[in-house]
N, C-alpha and C positions, 0 to 999 in steps of 0.2 A: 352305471355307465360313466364312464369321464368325462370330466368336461375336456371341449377340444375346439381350439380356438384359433383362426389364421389371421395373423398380422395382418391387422388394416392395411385396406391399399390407400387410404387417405397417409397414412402415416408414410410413404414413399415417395421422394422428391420427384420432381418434373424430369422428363426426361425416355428415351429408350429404356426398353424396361430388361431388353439384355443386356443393354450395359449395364443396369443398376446390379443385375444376377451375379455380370460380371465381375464385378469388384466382391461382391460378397463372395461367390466362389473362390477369389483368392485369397480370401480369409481364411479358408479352411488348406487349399491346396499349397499356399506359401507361408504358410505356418514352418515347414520344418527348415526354409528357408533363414525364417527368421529363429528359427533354433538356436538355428550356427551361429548369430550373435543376439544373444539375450538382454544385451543391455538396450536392443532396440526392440525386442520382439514386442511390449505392451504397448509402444507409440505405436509400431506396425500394425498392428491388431486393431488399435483402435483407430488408424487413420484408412485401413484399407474395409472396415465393416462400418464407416462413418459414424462410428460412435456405438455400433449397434448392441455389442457384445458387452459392453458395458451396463447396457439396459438387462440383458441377460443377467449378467452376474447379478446384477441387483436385484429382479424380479425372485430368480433362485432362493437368494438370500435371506427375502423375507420372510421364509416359512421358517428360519432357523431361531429358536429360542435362546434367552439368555439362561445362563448356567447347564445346556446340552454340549454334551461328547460328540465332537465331529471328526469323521475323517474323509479328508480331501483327499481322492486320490486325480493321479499326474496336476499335482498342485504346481508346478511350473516356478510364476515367479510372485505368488500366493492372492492372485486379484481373488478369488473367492476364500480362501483361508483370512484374510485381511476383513473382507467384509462379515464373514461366519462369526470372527472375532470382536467385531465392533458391535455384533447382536449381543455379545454377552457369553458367546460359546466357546469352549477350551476346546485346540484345534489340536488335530495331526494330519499333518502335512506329507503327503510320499510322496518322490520324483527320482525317476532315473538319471535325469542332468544334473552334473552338480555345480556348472552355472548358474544355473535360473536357479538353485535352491539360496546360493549365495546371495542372489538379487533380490529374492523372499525375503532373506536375513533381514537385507539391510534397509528395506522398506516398513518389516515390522520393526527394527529398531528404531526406524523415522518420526515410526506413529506410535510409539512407546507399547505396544502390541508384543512385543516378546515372551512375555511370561504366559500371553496367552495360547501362544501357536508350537508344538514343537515339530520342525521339519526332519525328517529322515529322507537319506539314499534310498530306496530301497522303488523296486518295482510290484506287480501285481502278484508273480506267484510269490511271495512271499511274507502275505496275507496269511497265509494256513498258521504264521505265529502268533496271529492278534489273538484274545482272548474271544470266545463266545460272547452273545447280545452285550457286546464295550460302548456299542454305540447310539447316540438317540436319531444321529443323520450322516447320512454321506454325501457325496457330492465327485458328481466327474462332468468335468469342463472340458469338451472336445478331447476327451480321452478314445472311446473305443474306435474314432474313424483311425486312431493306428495301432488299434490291437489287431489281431489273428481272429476270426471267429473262434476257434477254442477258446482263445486267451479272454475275449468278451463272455463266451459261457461262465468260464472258470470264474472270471472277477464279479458275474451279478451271483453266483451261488455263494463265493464268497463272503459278499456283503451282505448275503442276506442272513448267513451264519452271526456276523460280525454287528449286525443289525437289535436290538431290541423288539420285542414282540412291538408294534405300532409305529417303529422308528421310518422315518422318512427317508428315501431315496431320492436325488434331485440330481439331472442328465440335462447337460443339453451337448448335443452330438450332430457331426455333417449326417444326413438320411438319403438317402435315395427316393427322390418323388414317388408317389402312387400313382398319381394320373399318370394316362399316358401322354399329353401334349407338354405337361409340365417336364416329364421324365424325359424326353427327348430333346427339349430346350436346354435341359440338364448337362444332356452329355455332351451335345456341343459346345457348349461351354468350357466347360469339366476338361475333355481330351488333350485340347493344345496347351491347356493350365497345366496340366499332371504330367505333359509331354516335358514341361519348360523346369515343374519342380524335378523332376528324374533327372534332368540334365543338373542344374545346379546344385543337390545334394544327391543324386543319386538315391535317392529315396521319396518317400508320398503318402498319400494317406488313403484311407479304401473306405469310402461312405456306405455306411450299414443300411442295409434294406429292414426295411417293416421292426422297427427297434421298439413300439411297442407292445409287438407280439412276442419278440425276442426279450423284454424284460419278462412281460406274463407269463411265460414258460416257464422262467426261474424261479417262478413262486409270486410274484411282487403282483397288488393292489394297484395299476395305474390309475389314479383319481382324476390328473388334470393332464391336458396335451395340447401343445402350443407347434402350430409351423408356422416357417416363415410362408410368404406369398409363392414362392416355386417349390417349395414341401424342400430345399435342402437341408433346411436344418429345424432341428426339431428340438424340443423342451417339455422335457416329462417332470411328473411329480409324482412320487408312486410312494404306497408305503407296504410296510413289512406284516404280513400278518399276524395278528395276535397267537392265534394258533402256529404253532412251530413244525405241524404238518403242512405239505406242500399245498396250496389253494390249487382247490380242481374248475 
């Protein structure tokens, strides 16, 4: 069984607890917002989750070993390719923007981190060119709430080829609550957010229901599972099984 664990509610300020949801939600929802200019998107991130995703990336990160092959995929503007790096791990970075991959650049050049990370354009299907078990971890950081349900199939099958027999998978992604009182405070929230991101990009993000049953399927070991206090966002650690047959 996994371990599965819900963000203390001591660890949540004083206050309306939908306004707290609220601002967290638009972490996820005005994310493509801050797309459009990247050189704001990781203050935005971190000043609209009050620091939260930050605890994320780091929590993530710690399972990742010095001298392991990682690949980050929608590595953005590289907060977890930066941190993967500074465990000691040699990184590949993929991003469809090739702003945020610029802004990667020039932060691993900051932190003299260069020769560890190498960044590529490149999106998910075309993964089918990576080499078999290249890698010992991967890593997706609020990637699949803007994939397609194919595209999220294709990308954990993918990684799971791209995986090493025992290599670690590490997610954290917007979810769609389980409960029901939780799931309903959800969408209230949620609607006039995604109403407001369509208007200013014309585009949005689609929060995965039941993500890790949707890993399980693809084969993967979830060992650990982390939500927040309203089940929006979740954080898996799953790993690859030894066997290269699909786990029944």
């Amino acid at each position: 069984m996994p371990t599965i664990t819900w963000f203390e509610i001591a660890e949540v300020p004083p206050g309306p607890i939908i306004f707290l949801q609220s601002e967290q939600q638009m972490s996820y929802v005005l994310m493509k917002t801050l797309e459009s200019s990247p050189s704001r998107y990781d203050r935005g991130i971190n000043l609209i989750t009050l620091g939260r995703m930050s605890e994320v990336y780091d929590r993530l990160a710690s399972h990742i070993k010095n001298g392991w092959n990682v690949i980050d995929i929608g590595c953005g503007t590289g907060a977890m390719a930066l941190r993967a790096a500074r465990h000691g791990a040699r990184v590949v970075g993929i991003d469809v923007n090739p702003q945020m991959l610029e802004i990667a650049s020039k932060r691993l050049q900051e932190m003299r981190l260069s020769g560890s990370v190498e960044l590529r354009e490149q999106g998910v299907a075309e993964l089918s060119s990576e080499p078999t078990a290249q890698y010992d971890a991967a890593t997706c950081s609020l990637v699949f709430s803007e994939l397609t349900e194919d595209e999220r199939v294709y990308t954990l099958l993918e990684l799971r080829r791209l995986l090493k027999p025992g290599g670690l998978l590490l997610i954290a992604s917007e979810t769609i609550p389980s409960r029901f009182f939780r799931r309903l405070l959800y969408w209230l929230v949620r609607i006039p957010l995604v109403m407001l991101t369509y208007v200013l990009t014309q585009t949005s993000t689609s929060a995965v229901k039941n993500l890790p049953a949707m890993v399980g399927e693809a084969g993967f070991i979830v060992e650990e599972i982390r939500y927040s206090w309203l089940g929006d966002l979740t954080e898996l650690v799953c790993r690859n099984p030894k066997s290269r047959e699909k786990k029944r």
